[in-house]
C-alpha positions, 0 to 999 in steps of 0.5 A: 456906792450901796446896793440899794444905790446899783438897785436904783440904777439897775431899775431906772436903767431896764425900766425906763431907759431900755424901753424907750432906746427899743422903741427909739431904735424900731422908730428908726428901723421902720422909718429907714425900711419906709424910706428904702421901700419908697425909693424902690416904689418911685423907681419902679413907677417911674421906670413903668412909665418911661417903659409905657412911652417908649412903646408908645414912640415906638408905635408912632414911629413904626405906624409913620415909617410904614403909613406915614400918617399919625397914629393918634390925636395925643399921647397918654403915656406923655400926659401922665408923665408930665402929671406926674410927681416922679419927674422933675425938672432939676433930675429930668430937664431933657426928658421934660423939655423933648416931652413939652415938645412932644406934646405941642407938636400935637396941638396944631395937627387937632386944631387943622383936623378939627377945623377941616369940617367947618373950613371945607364945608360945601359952601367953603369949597365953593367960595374958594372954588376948589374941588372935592379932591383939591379939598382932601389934597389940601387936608392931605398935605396939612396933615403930611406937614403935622405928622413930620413934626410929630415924628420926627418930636417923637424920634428926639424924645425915644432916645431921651426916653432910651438915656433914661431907661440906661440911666435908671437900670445902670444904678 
């Protein structure tokens, strides 16, 4: 081969190959950082918010152990993980299913208090002559009745939440 022929090569070699191999080796690395930086940002979000359940179970069961009343009327840490992106159902089954468990035993517990006003009126407690008392004792044992369900949801879902938090900070 000539000279002008290694010339040529030489040439073609730094002016087109090399920028085009550097730039197909930084899109490769930043792709690979992004991808890498997603993973570890999914996973802190996710552990967030099985951190955020947790606590929450852990306030309803500790206020049922010492009240043994219901905390609250929902769950926000539930309704956000199951709005979120993070967990689906072929990696979290369980998780999911104690969750939608979780969150339906709560639906009858509001329809009863939301329906005790209009229920237990005057003119109802009448009509069904109970008394005063006989009317909170009844709403007393209905809401007794929900709460258990609802405790005892939020037990089987905390140690769901505890195998997942295990299960995240052992990888």
């Amino acid at each position: 081969m000539s000279e002008i022929d290694w010339t040529l090569m030489l040439t073609v070699f730094t002016g087109v190959v090399v920028p085009i191999g550097s730039v197909f080796i930084g899109w490769s690395l930043a792709n690979w950082r992004a991808d890498r930086k997603e993973c570890k940002d999914e996973l802190i979000q996710r552990i967030k918010l099985l951190y955020m359940l947790r606590h929450e179970l852990e306030t309803v069961i500790a206020y049922y152990d010492e009240h043994k009343k219901y905390y609250s009327r929902e769950t926000m840490t539930g309704k956000l993980l199951i709005n979120s992106a993070l967990f689906n159902v072929d990696d979290h089954r369980e998780l999911l299913s104690k969750l939608w468990n979780y969150l339906r035993v709560y639906q009858p517990l509001n329809e009863a208090l939301d329906s005790f006003p209009t229920m237990f009126a005057p003119t109802q407690a009448k009509l069904l002559n109970k008394t005063g008392s006989e009317v909170v004792e009844l709403k007393n044992s209905i809401t007794d009745h929900k709460t258990m369900d609802i405790y005892e949801a939020a037990q089987s879902l905390f140690e769901e939440v505890l195998n997942q938090i295990r299960l995240i900070e052992n990888n």
